[in-house]
C-alpha positions as CSV (number, residue, x, y, z in Angstrom):
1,X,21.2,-4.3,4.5
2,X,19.7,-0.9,4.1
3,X,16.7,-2.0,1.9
4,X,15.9,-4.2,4.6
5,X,14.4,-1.2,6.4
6,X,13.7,1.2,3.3
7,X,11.9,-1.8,1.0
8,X,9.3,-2.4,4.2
9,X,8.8,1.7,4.8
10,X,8.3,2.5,1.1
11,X,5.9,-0.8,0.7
12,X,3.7,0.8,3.7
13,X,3.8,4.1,2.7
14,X,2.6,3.0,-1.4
15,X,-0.1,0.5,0.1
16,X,-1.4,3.4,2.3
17,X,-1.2,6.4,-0.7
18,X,-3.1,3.7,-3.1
19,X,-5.6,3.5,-0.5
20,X,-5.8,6.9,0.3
21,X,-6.1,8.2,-3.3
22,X,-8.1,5.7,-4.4
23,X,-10.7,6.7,-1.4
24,X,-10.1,10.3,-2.9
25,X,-11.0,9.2,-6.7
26,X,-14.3,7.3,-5.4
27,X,-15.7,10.7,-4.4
28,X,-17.4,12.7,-7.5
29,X,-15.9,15.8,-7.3
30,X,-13.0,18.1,-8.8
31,X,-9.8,16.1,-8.8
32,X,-11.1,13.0,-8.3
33,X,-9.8,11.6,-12.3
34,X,-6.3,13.3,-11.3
35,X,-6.7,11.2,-7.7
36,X,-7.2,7.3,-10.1
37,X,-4.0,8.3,-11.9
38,X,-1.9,9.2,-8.6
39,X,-3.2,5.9,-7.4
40,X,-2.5,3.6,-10.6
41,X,1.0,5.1,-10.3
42,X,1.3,4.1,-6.7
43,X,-0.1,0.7,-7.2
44,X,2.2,0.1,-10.2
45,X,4.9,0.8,-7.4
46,X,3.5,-1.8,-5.0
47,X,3.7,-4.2,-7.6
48,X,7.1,-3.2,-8.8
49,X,8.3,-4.2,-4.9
50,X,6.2,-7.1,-4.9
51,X,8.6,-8.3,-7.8
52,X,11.4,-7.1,-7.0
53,X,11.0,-8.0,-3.4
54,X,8.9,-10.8,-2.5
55,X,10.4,-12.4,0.2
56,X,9.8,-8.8,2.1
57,X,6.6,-7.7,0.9
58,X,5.1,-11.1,1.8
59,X,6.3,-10.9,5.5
60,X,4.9,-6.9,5.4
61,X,1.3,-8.5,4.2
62,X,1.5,-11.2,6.6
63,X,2.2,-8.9,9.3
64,X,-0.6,-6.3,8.0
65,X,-3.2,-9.2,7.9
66,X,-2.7,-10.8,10.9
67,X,-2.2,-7.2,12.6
68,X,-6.0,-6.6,11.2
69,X,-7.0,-9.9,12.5
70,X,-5.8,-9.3,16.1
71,X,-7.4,-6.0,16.1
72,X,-10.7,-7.0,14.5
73,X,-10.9,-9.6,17.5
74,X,-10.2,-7.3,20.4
75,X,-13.2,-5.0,19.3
């Protein structure tokens, strides 16, 4: 029951740190190679979920994409 609210959280939070860090390690710059490992790690943890828990990261996705869609539309 309880990784029915931790599994979605942690998913979120990983999908958003990739992003972040891998914005981070696009940038030339000090850090940015210590940046692509931070976010290789973090993706290797969305994917872990995505095995372990497909049934909830799908609905997360789903809910992200269409989310995206409904915002791109009201702009």
């Amino acid at each position: 029951m309880l990784s029915r609210l931790l599994v979605p959280l942690q998913y979120l939070y990983l999908c958003w740190r990739t992003e972040q860090l891998a914005a981070k390690a696009g940038k030339s710059g000090r850090g940015h190679a210590r940046a692509m490992q931070r976010a290789e790690a973090a993706a290797e943890g969305v994917e872990t979920l995505q095995i372990r828990f497909p049934k909830v990261t799908d609905w997360v996705d789903a809910r992200r994409q269409r989310d995206a869609l409904r915002a791109h539309l009201s702009a």
